[in-house]
C-alpha positions in Angstrom: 0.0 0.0 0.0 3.1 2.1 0.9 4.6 2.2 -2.5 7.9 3.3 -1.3 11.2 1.7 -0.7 13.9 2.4 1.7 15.4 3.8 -1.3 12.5 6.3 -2.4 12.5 7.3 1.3 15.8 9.3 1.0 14.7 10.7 -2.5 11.7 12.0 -0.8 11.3 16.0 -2.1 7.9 18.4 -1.2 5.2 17.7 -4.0 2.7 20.0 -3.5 1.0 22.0 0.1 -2.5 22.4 1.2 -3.1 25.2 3.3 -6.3 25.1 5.9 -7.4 28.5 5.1 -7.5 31.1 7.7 -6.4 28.5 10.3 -3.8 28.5 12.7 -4.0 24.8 13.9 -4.4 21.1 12.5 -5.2 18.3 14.3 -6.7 15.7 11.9 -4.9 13.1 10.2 -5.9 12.4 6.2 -7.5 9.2 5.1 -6.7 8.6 1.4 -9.0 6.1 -0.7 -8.7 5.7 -4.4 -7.1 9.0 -4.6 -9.0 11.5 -3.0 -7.7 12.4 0.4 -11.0 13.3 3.0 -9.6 15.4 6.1 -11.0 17.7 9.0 -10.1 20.8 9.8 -9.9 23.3 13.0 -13.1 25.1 11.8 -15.4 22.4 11.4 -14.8 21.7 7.6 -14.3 18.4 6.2 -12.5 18.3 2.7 -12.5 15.8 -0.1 -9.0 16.7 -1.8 -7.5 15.3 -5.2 -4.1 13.4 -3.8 -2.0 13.8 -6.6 -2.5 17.9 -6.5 -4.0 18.6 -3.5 -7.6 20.2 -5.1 -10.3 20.9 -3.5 -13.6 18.3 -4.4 -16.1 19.9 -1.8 -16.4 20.3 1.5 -18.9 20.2 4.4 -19.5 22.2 7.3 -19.7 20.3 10.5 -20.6 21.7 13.8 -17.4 21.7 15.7 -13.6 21.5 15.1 -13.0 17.7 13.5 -10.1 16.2 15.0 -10.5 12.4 14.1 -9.4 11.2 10.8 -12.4 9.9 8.2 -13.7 6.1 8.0 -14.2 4.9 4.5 -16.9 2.1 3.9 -19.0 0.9 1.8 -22.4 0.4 3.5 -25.6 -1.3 3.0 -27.1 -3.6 0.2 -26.5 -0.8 -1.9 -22.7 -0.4 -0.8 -23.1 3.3 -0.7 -19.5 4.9 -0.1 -19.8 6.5 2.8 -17.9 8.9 5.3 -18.2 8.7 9.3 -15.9 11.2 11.2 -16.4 12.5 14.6 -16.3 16.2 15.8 -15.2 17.5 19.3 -19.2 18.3 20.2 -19.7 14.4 20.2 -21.7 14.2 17.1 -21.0 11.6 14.7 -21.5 12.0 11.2 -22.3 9.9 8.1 -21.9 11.3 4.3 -21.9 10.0 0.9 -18.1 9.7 0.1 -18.7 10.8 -3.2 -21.1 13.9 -3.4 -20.7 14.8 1.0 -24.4 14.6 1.0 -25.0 14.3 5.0 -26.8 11.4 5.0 -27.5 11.1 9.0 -25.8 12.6 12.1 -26.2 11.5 15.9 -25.0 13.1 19.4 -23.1 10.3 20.5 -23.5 11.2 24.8 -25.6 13.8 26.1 -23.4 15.2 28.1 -22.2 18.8 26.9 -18.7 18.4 27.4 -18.8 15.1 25.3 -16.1 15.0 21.9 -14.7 12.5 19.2 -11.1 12.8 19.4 -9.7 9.0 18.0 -11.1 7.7 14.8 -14.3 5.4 14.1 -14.1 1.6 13.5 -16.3 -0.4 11.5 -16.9 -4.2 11.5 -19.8 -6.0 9.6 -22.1 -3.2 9.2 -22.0 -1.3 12.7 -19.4 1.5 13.7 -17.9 1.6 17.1 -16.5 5.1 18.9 -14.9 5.4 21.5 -15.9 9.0 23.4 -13.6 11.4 25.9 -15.0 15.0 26.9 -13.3 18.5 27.4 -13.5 18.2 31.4 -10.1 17.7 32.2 -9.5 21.6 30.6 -13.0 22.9 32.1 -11.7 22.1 35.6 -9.4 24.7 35.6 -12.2 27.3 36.2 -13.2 27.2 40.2 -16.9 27.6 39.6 -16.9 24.1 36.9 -18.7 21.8 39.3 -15.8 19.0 38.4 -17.2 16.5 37.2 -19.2 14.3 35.4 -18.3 12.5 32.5 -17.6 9.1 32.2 -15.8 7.4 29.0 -18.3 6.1 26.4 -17.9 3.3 23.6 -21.1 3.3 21.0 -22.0 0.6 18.9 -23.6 2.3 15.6 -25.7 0.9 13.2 -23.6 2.0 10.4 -26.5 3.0 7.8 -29.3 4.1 9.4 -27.1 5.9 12.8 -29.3 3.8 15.5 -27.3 3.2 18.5 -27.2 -0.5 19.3 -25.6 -0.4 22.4 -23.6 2.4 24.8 -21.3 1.0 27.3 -19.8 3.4 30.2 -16.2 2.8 31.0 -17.3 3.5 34.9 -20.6 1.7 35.8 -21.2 4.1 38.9 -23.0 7.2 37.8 -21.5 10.3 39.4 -23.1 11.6 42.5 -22.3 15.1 44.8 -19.2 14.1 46.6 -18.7 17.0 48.6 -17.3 20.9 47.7 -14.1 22.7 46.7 -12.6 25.7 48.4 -14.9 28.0 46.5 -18.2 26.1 48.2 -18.7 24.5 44.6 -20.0 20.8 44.2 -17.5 18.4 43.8 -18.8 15.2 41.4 -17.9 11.3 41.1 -16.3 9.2 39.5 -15.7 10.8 36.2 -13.2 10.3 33.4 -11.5 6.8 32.2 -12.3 8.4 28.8 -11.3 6.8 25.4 -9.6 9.1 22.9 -7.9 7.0 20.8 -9.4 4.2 18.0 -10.5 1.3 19.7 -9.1 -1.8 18.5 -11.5 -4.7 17.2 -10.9 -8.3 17.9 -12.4 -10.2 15.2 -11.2 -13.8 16.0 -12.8 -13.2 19.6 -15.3 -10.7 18.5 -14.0 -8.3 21.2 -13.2 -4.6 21.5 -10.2 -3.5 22.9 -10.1 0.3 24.2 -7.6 2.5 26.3 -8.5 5.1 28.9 -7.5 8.1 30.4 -7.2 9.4 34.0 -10.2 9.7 36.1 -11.0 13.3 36.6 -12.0 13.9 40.3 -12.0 11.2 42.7 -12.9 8.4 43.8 -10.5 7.1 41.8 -12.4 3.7 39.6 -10.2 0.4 38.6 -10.5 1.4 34.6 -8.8 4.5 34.6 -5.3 4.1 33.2 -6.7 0.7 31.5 -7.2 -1.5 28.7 -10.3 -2.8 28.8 -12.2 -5.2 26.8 -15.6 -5.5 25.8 -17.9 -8.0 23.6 -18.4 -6.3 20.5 -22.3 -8.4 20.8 -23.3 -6.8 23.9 -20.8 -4.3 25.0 -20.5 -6.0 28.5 -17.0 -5.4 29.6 -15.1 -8.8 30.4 -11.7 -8.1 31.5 -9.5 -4.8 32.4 -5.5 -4.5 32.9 -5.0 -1.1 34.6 -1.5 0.2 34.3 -1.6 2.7 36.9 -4.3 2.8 40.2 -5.4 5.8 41.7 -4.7 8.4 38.7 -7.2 11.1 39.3 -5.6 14.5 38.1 -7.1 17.3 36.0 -5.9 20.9 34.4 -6.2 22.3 37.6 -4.0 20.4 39.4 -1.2 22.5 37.0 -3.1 26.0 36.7 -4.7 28.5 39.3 -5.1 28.1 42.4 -6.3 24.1 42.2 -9.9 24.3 43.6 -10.7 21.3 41.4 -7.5 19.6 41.9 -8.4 16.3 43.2 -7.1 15.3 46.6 -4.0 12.8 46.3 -4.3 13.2 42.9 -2.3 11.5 40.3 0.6 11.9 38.1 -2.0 12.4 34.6 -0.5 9.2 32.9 -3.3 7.8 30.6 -3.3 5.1 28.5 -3.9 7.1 25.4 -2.7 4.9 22.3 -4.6 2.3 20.6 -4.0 -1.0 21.6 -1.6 -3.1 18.7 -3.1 -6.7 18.0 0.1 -8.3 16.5 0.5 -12.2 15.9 3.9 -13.4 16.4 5.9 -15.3 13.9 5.2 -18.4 16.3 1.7 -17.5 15.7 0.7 -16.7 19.3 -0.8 -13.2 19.7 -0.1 -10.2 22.0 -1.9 -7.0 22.5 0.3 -4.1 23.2 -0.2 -0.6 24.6 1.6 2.3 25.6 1.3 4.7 28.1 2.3 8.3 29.3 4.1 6.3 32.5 6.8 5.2 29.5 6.2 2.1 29.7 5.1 -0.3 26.9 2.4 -3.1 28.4 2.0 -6.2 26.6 -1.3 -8.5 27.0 -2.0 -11.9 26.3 -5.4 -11.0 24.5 -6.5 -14.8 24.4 -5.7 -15.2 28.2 -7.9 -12.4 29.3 -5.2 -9.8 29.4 -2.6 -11.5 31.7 0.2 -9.8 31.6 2.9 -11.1 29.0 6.1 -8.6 29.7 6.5 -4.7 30.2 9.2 -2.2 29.6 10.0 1.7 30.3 11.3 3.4 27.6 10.3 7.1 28.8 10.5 9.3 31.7 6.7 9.9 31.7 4.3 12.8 32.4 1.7 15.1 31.9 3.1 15.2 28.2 5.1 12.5 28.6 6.3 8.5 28.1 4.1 7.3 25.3 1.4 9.6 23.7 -0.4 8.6 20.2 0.7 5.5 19.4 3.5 3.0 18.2 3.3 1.1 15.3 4.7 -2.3 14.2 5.7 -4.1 11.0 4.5 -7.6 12.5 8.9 -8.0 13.5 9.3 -5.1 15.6 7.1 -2.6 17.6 8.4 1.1 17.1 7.6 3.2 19.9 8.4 7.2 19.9 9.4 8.6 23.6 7.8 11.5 24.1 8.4 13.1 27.2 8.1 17.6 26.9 8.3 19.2 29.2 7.6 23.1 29.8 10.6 25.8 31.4 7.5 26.7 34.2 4.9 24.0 34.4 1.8 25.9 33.5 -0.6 23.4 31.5 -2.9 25.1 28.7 -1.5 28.2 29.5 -1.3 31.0 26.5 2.5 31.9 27.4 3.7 28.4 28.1 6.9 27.6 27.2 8.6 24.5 26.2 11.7 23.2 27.4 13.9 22.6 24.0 16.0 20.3 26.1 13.8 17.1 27.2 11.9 14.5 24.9 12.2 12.5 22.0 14.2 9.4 20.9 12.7 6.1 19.1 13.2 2.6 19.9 12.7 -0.9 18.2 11.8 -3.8 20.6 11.3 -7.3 19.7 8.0 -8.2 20.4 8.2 -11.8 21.8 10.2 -10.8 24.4 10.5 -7.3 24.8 14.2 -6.8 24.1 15.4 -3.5 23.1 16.8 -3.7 19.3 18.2 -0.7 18.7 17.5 3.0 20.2 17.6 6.3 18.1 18.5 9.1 20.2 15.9 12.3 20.3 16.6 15.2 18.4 17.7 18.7 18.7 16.4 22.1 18.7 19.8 24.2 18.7 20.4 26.4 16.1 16.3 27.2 15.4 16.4 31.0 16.1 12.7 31.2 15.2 10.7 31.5 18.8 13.0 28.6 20.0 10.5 28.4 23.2 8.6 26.8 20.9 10.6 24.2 20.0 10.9 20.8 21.9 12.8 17.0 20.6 9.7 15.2 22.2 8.1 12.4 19.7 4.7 12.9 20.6 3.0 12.2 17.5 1.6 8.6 16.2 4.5 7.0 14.6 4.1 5.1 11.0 5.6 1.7 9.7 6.1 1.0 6.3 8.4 -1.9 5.4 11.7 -0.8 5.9 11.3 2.9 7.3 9.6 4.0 10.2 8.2 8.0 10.4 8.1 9.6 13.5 6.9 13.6 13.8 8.1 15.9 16.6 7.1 19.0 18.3 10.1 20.8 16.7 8.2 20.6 13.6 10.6 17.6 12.2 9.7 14.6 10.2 12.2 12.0 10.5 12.5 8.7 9.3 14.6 5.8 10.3 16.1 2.7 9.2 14.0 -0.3 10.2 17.2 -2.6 10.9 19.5 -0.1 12.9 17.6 3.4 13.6 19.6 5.2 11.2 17.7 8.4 10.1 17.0 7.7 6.2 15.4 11.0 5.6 14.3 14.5 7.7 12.3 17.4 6.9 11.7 20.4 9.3 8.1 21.6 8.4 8.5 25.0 10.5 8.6 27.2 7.4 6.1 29.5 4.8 4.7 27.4 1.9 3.3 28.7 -1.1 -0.4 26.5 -1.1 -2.1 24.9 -4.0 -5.2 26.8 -3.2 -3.6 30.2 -2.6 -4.2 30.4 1.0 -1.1 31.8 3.6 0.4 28.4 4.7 2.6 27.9 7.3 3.9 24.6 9.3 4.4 24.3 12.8 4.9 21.2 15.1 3.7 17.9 14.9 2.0 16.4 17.1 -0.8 14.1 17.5 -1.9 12.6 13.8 0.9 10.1 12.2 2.3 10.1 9.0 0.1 8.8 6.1 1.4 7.0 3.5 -0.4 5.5 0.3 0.8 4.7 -3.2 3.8 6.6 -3.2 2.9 9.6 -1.5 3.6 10.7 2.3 1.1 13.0 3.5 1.7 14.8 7.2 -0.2 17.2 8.5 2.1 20.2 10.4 0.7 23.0 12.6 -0.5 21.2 16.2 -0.5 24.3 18.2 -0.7 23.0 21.7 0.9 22.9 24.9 3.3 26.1 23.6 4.4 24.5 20.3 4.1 26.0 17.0 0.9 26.2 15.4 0.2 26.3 11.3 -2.6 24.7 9.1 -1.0 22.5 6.2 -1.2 19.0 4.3 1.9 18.4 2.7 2.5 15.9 0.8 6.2 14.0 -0.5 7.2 11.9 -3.5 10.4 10.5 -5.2 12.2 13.4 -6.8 11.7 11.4 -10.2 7.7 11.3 -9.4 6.9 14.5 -8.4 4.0 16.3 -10.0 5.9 19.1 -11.5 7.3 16.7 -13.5 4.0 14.7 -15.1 
């Protein structure tokens, strides 16, 4: 699917840029079928886009700020192409692929603070999403009676938008437990929220979703969890929790902490989608990272048990392991992330990062957990551009293709390595003006968040995550070969 060797890797040169117009922040990762690309945006557009130019189809208007990347599918005895995306209100969408006809849109939760943040699975007609909320950031505000939601996973009937079932990550529904120093109520349990793609099971017919934190205490057992559910019913049947007791929330690091929980945690979810790899020996695993740094690695036909663990990161608010390692079914490739800020102020407007902690990538075997080879993290010395703004750390989803692997960081650099030895093959700082396909004032920033997307030759990233300090900007780019660009055709 790839289309690329080792070799075209290192002859990789800038085709052509899409710039997000009027935006100053891109979250969403492309999905590219038959070559039209369909993508998100900050405002609440969804684009179809020509991916060997980077033209504009149509577009539709959502309600919110899209931050998941598109499912594909053909549904229904007519196998209608259709699009289901997500947007940070907690309404899910369906369109026709082809026109972007809305075709049928549900609020996934009720709750206000609801949102869609990882992308939609399908399986044998029905979608499943996972759900996380905006709570953790509204907690920063004294008067936020903190709080209330609980992580939700929907099963969807794909072509007519009827929920089948909705499963809670917590069971107990949060009750008054008390008030803050401002005489405000204090809610629980909350949280164990699911914003990454859950993973589907099909051999079992099982889910498999990780969770976030809890936001406000009591503390439950599947925060800071992989937890698996029947993909029938939705009852859960097991949970491995990689940390206990993790309640934290933004005001724990800004203010004056009124909502801070008591004893609260370290912030250390299990954000990345579980990996279901089978082994040469054919046995399987299920692996997970999490913000702790360390890698966990289930037996997924024994119930979860434990199979081996390793720390590969310091951990943190914005730290260990944050979107997601990839594998090539040989290795698992795992990005450290690991920022830090020079004052810890989370979310706030003059935050600065700390250029000197973060990043490196590792290669592991996966039977036994063995370090292969490590890359060491990045630099940002010499970038005289707002260099509080820069930081080494790996946070973005990390992509496998056979022989290379990419890996994105907040600096705003696209590297890729050498499967065999973690050699960098090719690298590509995105912190620079672009002249757009469409006209509009481009501009890349870091990345963060979405992984690197690559499809019959071309590698699309997105650049401009402007969180947490880092850079902002609002473009698609997208690489070839320097004998295949487009400028030569």
């Amino acid at each position: 699917m790839a289309g690329l060797t080792k070799a075209d890797v290192a002859n990789l040169e800038l085709d052509w840029v899409f710039a997000f117009p009027g935006e100053t922040n891109v979250e969403s990762q492309p999905t590219v079928v038959d070559n039209r690309i369909y993508m998100g945006s900050k405002s609440g557009l969804l684009y179809m886009l020509d991916a060997r130019s980077g033209c504009t189809y149509w577009t539709f208007q959502a309600g919110s700020s899209i931050k998941n990347s598109v499912l594909i599918k053909q549904v229904g005895d007519d196998d209608r192409l259709m699009a289901f995306f997500g947007d940070i209100s907690g309404w899910i969408y369906s369109l026709d692929a082809i026109t972007g006809e809305l075709i049928w849109k549900i609020r996934g939760d009720s709750h206000p603070a609801a949102r869609i943040v990882g992308g939609i699975q399908h399986h044998d007609g029905s979608l499943y999403v996972g759900m996380t909320s905006l709570e953790e950031g509204l907690a920063i505000d004294p008067n936020y009676s903190c709080c209330s939601f609980r992580g939700t996973i929907l099963k969807v009937d794909a072509a007519t938008g009827r929920t089948i079932w909705q499963t809670y990550t917590i069971d107990e529904t949060p009750i008054a437990r008390g008030k803050n120093k401002r005489g405000n109520t204090v809610m629980g349990p909350s949280g164990a929220t699911v914003w990454s793609a859950v993973t589907l099971d099909k051999k079992l017919n099982r889910l498999y979703a990780a969770t976030s934190d809890n936001y406000s205490q009591p503390a439950t057992g599947t925060s800071d969890s992989i937890v698996a559910l029947s993909m029938s019913t939705g009852k859960i049947e097991w949970v491995y929790q990689g940390l206990v007791g993790d309640a934290w929330n933004a005001a724990c690091q800004n203010g004056t902490g009124e909502n801070c929980p008591d004893d609260a945690g370290p912030d250390e979810d299990m954000g990345s989608s579980p990996m279901l790899m089978t082994l040469p020996s054919g046995k399987r695993i299920l692996a997970a990272g999490q913000k702790t740094g360390v890698l966990h690695v289930m037996d997924p036909d024994n119930n979860g048990k434990l199979l081996w663990q390793k720390k590969l990161a310091e951990g943190g608010i914005l730290g260990g392991i944050e979107w997601g390692p990839a594998n090539d079914g040989e290795q698992i490739y795992v990005a450290a992330a690991d920022a830090t800020w020079r004052e810890q102020r989370f979310l706030s407007a003059d935050t600065e990062l700390n250029p000197e902690t973060g990043g490196g990538m590792f290669a592991l075997d996966p039977a036994s957990g063995k370090i292969n080879w490590e890359a060491p993290p990045g630099s940002c010395e010499g970038r005289i551009e707002s260099p509080n703004k820069c930081s080494p750390a790996q946070n973005a989803g990390v992509t496998a293709i056979p022989g290379v692997v990419f890996s994105g960081a907040l600096s705003g650099i696209l590297k890729a390595y050498d499967t065999e030895n973690g050699q960098i093959v090719w690298e590509y700082d995105t912190v620079r003006d672009f002249s757009s396909v469409n006209g509009a004032k481009a501009r890349g920033g870091a990345l963060d968040g979405p992984g690197t997307v690559v499809v019959d030759g071309t590698v699309f990233v997105t650049s401009g995550y402007a969180k947490f300090g880092a850079h902002g900007g609002n473009v698609l780019l997208a690489f070839k070969p320097k004998n295949q660009l487009t400028m030569n055709d």
